[in-house]
C-alpha positions in Angstrom: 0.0 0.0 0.0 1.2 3.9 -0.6 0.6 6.4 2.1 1.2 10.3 0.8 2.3 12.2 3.5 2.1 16.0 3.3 3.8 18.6 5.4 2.4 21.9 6.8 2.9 24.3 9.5 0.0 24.0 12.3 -0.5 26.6 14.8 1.8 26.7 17.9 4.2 24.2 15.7 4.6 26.3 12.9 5.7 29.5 15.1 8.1 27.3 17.1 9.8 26.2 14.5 10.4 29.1 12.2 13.6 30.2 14.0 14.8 27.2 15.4 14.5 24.9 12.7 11.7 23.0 14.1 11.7 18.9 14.2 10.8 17.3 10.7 9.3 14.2 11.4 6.5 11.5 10.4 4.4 9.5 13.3 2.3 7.2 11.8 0.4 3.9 12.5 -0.1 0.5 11.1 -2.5 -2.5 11.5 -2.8 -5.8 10.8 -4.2 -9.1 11.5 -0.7 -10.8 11.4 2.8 -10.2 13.7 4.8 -8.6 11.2 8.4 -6.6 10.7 7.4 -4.0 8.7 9.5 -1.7 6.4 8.5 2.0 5.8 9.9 3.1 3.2 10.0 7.4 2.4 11.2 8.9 -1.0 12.2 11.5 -2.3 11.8 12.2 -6.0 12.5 15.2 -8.2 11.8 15.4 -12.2 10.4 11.9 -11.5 13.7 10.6 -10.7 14.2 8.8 -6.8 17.0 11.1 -5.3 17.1 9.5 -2.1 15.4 6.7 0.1 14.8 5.9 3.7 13.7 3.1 4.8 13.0 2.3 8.3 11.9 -1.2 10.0 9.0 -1.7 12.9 10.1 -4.9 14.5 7.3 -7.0 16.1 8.2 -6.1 19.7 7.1 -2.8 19.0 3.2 -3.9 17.9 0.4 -4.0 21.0 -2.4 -6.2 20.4 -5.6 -4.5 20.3 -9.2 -5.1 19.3 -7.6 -8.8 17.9 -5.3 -6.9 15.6 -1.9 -5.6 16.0 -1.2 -2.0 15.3 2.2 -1.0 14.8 3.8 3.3 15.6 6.1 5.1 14.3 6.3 7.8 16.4 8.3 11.1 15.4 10.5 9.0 12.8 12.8 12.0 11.6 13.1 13.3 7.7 16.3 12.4 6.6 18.7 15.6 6.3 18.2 15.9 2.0 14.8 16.3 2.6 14.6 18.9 5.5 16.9 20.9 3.3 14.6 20.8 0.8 11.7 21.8 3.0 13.6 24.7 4.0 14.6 25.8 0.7 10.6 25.5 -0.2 9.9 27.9 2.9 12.4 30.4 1.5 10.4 30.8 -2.0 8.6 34.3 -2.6 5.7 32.7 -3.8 3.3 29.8 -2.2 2.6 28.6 -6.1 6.5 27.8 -6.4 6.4 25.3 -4.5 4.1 23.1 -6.7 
């Protein structure tokens, strides 16, 4: 399966981190009917080539059982340093529509 993660400044967050570089970072969860090691993988691609890749494994002692089901965090996983640079360099543009 694909998750599309998109970044954004909230509230609070977003003034926190404008001047001390904030933390870039993914949590997400997982579930599944089976114990599993599970590999998250994020890229990062630019004129449709992959320029870099991180990939990151959830081992099975980190899964809870719950409702019959295990579900599986990844809490505050951190953006590997290519990509935070490009978020910054994003952030610097004059225009909101430059960054599409």
């Amino acid at each position: 399966f694909l998750v599309d993660l998109n970044w954004g400044p909230r509230g609070e967050e977003a003034e926190a981190s404008e001047g001390s570089g904030g933390f870039y970072g993914v949590s997400s969860q997982y579930e599944s009917r089976e114990l599993m090691t599970l590999a998250c993988s994020s890229k990062v691609c630019s004129f449709s080539k992959q320029v870099v890749k991180k990939v990151e494994k959830v081992e099975t002692e980190q899964a809870h059982l719950e409702d019959g089901g295990f579900v599986y965090c990844l809490l505050r996983s951190p953006m590997c340093e290519y990509l935070v640079n490009f978020l910054h360099k994003l952030r610097q543009l004059p225009e909101r529509y430059m960054m599409n």
